[in-house]
mmJSON file of the N, C-alpha and C atoms, coordinates in Angstrom:
{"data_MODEL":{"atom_site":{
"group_PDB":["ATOM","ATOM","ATOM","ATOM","ATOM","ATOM","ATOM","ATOM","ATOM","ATOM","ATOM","ATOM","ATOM","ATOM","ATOM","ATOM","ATOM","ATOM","ATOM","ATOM","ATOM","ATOM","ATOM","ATOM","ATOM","ATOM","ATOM","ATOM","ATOM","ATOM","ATOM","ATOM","ATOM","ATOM","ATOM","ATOM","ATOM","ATOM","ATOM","ATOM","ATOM","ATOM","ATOM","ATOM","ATOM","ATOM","ATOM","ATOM","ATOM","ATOM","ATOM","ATOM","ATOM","ATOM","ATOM","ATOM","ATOM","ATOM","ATOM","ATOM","ATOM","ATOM","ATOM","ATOM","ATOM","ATOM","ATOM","ATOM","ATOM","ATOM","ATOM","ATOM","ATOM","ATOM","ATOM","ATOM","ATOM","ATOM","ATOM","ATOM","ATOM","ATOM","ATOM","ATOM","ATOM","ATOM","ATOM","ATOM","ATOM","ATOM","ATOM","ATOM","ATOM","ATOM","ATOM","ATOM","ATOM","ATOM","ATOM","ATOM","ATOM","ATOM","ATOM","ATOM","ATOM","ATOM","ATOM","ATOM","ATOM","ATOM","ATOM","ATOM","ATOM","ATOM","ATOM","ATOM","ATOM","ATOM","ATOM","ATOM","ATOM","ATOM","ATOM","ATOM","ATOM","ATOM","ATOM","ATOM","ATOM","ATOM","ATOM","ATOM","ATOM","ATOM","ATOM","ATOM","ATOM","ATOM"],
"id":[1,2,3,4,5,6,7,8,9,10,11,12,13,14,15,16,17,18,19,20,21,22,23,24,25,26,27,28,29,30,31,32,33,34,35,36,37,38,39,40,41,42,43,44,45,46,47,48,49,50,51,52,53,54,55,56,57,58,59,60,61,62,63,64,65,66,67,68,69,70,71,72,73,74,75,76,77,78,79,80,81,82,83,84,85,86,87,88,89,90,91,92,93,94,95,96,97,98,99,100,101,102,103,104,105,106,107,108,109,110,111,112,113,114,115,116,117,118,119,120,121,122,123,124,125,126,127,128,129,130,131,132,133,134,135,136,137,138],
"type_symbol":["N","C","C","N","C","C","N","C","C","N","C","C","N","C","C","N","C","C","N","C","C","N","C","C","N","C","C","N","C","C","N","C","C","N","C","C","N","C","C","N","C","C","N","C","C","N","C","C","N","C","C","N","C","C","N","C","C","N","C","C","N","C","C","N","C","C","N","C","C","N","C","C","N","C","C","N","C","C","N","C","C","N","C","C","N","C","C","N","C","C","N","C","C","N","C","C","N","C","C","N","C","C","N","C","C","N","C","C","N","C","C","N","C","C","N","C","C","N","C","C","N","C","C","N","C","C","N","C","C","N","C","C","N","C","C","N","C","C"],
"label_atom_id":["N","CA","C","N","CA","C","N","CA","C","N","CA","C","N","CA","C","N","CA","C","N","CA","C","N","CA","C","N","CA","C","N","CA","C","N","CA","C","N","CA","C","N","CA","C","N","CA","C","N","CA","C","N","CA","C","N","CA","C","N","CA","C","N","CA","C","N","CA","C","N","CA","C","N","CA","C","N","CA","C","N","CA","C","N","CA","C","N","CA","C","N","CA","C","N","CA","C","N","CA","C","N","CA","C","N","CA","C","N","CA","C","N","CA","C","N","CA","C","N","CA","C","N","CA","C","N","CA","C","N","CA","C","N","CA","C","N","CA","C","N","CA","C","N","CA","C","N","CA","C","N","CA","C","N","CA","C","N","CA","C"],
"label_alt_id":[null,null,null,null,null,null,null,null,null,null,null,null,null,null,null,null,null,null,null,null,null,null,null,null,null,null,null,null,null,null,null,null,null,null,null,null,null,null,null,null,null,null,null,null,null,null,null,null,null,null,null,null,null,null,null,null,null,null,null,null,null,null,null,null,null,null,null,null,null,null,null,null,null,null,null,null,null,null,null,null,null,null,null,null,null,null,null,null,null,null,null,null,null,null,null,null,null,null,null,null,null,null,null,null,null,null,null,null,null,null,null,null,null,null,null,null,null,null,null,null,null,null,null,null,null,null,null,null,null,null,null,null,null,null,null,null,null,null],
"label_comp_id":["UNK","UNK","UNK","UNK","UNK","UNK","UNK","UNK","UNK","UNK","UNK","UNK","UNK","UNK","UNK","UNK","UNK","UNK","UNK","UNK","UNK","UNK","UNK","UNK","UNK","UNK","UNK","UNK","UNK","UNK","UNK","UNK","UNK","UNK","UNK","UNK","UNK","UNK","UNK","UNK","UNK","UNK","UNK","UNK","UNK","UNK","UNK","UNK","UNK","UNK","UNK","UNK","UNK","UNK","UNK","UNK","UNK","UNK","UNK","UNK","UNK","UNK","UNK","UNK","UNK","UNK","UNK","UNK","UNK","UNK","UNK","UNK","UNK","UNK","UNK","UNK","UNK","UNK","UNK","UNK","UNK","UNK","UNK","UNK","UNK","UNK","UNK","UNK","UNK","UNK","UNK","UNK","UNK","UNK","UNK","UNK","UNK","UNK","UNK","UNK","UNK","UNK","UNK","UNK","UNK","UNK","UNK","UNK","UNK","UNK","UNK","UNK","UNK","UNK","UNK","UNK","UNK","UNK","UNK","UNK","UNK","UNK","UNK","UNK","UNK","UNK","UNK","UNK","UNK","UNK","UNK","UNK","UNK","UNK","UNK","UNK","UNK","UNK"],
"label_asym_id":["A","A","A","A","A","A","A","A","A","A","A","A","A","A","A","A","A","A","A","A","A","A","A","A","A","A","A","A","A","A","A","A","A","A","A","A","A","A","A","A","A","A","A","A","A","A","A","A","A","A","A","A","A","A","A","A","A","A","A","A","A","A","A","A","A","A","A","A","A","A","A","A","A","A","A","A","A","A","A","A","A","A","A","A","A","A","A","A","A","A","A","A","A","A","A","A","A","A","A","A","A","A","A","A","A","A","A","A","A","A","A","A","A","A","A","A","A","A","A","A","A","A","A","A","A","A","A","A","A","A","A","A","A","A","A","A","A","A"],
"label_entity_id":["1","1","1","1","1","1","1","1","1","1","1","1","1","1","1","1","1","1","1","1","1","1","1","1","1","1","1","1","1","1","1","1","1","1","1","1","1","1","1","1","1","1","1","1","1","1","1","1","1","1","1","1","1","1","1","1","1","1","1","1","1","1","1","1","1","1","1","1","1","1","1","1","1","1","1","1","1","1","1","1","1","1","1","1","1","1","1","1","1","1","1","1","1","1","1","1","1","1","1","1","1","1","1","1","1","1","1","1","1","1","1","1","1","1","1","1","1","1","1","1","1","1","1","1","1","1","1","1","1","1","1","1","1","1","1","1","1","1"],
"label_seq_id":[1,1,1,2,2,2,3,3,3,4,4,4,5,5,5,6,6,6,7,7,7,8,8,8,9,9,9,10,10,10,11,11,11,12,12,12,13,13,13,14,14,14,15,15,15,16,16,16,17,17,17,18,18,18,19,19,19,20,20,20,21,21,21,22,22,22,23,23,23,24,24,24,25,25,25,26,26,26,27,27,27,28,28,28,29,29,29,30,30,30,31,31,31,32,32,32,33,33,33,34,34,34,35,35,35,36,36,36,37,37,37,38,38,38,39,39,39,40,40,40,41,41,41,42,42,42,43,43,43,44,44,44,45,45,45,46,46,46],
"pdbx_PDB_ins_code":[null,null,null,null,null,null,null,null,null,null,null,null,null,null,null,null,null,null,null,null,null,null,null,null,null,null,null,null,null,null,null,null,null,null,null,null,null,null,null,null,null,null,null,null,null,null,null,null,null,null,null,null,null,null,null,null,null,null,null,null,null,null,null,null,null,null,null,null,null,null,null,null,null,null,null,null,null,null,null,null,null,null,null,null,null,null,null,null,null,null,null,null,null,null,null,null,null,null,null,null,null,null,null,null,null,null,null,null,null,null,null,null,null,null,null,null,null,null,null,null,null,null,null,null,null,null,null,null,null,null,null,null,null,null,null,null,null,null],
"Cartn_x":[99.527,99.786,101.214,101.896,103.445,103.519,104.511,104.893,104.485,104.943,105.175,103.763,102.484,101.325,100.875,101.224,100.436,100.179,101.15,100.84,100.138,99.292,98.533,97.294,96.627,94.826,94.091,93.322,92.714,91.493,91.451,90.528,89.754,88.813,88.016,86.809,87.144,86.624,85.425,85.027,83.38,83.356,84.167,84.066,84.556,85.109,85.055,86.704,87.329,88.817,88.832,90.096,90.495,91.87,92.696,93.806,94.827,95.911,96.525,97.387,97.074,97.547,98.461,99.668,101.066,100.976,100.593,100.251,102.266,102.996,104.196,104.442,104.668,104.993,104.332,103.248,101.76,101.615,101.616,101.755,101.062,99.982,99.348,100.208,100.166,101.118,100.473,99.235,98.43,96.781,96.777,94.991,94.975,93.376,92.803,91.203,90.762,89.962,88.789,87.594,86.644,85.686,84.853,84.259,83.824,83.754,83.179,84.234,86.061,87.176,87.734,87.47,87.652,89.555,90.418,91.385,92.333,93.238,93.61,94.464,93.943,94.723,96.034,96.739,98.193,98.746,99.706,100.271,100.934,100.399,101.196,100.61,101.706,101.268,101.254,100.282,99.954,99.925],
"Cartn_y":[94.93,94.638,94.117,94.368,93.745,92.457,92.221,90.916,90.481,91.343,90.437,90.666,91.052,90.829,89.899,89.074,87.995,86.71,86.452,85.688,85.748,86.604,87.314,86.598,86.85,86.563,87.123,87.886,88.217,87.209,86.273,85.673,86.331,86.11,86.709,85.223,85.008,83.879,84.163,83.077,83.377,84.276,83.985,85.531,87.026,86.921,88.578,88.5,87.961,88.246,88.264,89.137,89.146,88.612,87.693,87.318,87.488,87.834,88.022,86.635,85.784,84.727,85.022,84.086,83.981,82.705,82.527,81.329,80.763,81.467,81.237,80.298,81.154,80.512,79.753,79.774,78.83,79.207,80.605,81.039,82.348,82.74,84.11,84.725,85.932,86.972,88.177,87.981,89.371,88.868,89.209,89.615,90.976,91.101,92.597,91.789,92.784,92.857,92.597,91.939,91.732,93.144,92.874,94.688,95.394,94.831,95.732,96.323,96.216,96.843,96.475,95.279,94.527,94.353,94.437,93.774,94.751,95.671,96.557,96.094,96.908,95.948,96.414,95.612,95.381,96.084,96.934,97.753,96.761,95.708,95.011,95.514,95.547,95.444,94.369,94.09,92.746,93.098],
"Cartn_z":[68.589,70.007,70.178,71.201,71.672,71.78,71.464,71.511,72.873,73.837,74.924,76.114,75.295,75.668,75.333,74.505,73.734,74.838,75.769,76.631,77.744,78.086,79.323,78.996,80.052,80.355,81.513,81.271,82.251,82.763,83.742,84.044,85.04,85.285,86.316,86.617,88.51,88.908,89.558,90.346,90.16,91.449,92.29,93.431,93.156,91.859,91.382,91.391,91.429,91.709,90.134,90.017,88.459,88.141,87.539,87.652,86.523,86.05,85.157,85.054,84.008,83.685,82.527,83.037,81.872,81.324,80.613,79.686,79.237,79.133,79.094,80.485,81.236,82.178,83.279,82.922,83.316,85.294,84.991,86.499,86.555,87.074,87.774,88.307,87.783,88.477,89.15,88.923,89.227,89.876,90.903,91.259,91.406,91.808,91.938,92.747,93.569,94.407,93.865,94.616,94.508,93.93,93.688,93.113,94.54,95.723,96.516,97.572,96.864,97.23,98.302,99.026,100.266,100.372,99.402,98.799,98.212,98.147,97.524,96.073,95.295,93.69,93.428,93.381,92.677,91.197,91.63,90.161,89.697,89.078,87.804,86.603,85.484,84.299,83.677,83.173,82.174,80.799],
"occupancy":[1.0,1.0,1.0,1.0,1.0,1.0,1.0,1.0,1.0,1.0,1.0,1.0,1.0,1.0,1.0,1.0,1.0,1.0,1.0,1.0,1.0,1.0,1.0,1.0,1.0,1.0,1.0,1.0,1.0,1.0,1.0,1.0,1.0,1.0,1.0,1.0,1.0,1.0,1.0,1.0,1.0,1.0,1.0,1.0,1.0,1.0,1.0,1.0,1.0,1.0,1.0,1.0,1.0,1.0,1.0,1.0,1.0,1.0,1.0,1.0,1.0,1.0,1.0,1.0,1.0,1.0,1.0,1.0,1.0,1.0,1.0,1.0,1.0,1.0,1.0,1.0,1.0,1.0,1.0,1.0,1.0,1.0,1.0,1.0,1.0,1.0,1.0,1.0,1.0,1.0,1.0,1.0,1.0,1.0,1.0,1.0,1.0,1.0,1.0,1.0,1.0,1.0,1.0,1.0,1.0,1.0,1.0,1.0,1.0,1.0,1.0,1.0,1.0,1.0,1.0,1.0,1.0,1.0,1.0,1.0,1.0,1.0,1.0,1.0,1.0,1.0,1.0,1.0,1.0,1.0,1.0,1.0,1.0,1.0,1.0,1.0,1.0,1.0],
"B_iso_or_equiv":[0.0,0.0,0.0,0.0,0.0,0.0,0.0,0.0,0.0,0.0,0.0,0.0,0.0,0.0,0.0,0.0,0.0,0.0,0.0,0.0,0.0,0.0,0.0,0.0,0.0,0.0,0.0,0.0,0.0,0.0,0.0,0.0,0.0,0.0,0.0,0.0,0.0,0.0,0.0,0.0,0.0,0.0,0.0,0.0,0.0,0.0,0.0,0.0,0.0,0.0,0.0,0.0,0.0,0.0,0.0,0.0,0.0,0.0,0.0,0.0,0.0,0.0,0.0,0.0,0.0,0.0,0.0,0.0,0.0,0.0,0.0,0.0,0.0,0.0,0.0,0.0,0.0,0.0,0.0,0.0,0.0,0.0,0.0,0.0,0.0,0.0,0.0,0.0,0.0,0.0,0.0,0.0,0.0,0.0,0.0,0.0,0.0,0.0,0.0,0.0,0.0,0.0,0.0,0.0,0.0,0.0,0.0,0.0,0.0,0.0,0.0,0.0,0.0,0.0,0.0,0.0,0.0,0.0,0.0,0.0,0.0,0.0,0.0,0.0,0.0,0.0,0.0,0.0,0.0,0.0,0.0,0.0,0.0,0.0,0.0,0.0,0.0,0.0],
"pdbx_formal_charge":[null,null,null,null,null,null,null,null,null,null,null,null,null,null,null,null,null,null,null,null,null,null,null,null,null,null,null,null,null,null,null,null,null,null,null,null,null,null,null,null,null,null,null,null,null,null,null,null,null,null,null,null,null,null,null,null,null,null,null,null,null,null,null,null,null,null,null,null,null,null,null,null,null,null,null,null,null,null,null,null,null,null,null,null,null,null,null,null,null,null,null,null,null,null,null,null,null,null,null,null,null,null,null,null,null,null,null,null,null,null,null,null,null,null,null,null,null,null,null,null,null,null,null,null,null,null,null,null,null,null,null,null,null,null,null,null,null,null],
"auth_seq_id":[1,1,1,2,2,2,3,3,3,4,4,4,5,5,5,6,6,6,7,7,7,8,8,8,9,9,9,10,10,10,11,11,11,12,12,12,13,13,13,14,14,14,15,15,15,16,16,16,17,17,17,18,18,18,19,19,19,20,20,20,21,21,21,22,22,22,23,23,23,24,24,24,25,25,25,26,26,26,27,27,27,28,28,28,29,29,29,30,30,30,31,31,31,32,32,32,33,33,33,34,34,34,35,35,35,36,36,36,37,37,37,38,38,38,39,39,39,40,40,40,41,41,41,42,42,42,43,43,43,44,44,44,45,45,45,46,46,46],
"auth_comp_id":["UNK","UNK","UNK","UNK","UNK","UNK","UNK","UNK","UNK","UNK","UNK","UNK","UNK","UNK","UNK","UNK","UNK","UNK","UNK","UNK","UNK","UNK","UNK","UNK","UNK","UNK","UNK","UNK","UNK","UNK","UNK","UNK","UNK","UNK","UNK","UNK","UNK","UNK","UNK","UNK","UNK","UNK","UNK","UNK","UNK","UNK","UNK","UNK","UNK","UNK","UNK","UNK","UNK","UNK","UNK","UNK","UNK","UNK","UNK","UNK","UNK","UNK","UNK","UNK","UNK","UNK","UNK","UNK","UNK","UNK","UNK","UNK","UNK","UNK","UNK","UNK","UNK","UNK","UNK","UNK","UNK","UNK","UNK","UNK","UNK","UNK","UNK","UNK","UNK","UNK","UNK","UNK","UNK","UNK","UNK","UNK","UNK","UNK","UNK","UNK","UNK","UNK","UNK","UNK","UNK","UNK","UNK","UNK","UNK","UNK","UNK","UNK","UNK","UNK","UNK","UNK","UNK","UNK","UNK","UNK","UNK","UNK","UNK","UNK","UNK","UNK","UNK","UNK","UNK","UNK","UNK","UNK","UNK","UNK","UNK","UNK","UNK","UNK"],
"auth_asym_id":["A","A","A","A","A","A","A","A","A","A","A","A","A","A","A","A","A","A","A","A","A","A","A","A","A","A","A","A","A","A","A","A","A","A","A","A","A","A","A","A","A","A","A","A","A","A","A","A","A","A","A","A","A","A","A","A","A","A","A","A","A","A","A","A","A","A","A","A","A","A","A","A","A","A","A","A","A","A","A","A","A","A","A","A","A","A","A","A","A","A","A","A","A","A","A","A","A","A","A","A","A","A","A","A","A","A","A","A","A","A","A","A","A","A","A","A","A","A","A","A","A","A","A","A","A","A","A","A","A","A","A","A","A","A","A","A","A","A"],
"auth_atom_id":["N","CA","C","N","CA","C","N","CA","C","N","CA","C","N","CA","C","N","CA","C","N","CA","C","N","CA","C","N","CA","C","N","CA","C","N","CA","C","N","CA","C","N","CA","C","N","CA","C","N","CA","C","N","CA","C","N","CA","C","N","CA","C","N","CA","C","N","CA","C","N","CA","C","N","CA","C","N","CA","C","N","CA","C","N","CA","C","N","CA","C","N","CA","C","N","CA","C","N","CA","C","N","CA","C","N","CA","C","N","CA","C","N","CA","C","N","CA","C","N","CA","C","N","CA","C","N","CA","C","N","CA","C","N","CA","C","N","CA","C","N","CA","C","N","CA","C","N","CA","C","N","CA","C","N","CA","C","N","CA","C"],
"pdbx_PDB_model_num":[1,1,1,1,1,1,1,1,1,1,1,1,1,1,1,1,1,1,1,1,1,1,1,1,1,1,1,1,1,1,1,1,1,1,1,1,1,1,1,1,1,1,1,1,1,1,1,1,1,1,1,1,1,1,1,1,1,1,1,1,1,1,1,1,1,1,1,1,1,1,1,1,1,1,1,1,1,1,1,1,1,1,1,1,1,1,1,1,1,1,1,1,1,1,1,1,1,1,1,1,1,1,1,1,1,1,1,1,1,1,1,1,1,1,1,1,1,1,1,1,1,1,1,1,1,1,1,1,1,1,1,1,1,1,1,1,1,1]
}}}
């Protein structure tokens, strides 16, 4: 795996949101929609 994946996390909270956590920089950079698509998801790469 890349180096510069090593700091990511995918959390996923209890309302379904999914979040891309930077453990580097101790800051979310990414959600994505609940599962029933209410929310349109974000082209980040994590």
């Amino acid at each position: 795996m890349p180096d510069e994946n090593k700091s990511y996390a995918f959390i996923t909270d209890t309302e379904g949101y999914i979040y891309c956590y930077d453990s580097e920089n101790e800051e979310i950079i990414y959600y994505t929609s609940p599962s029933d698509g209410s929310y349109p998801i974000q082209a980040v790469n994590c």
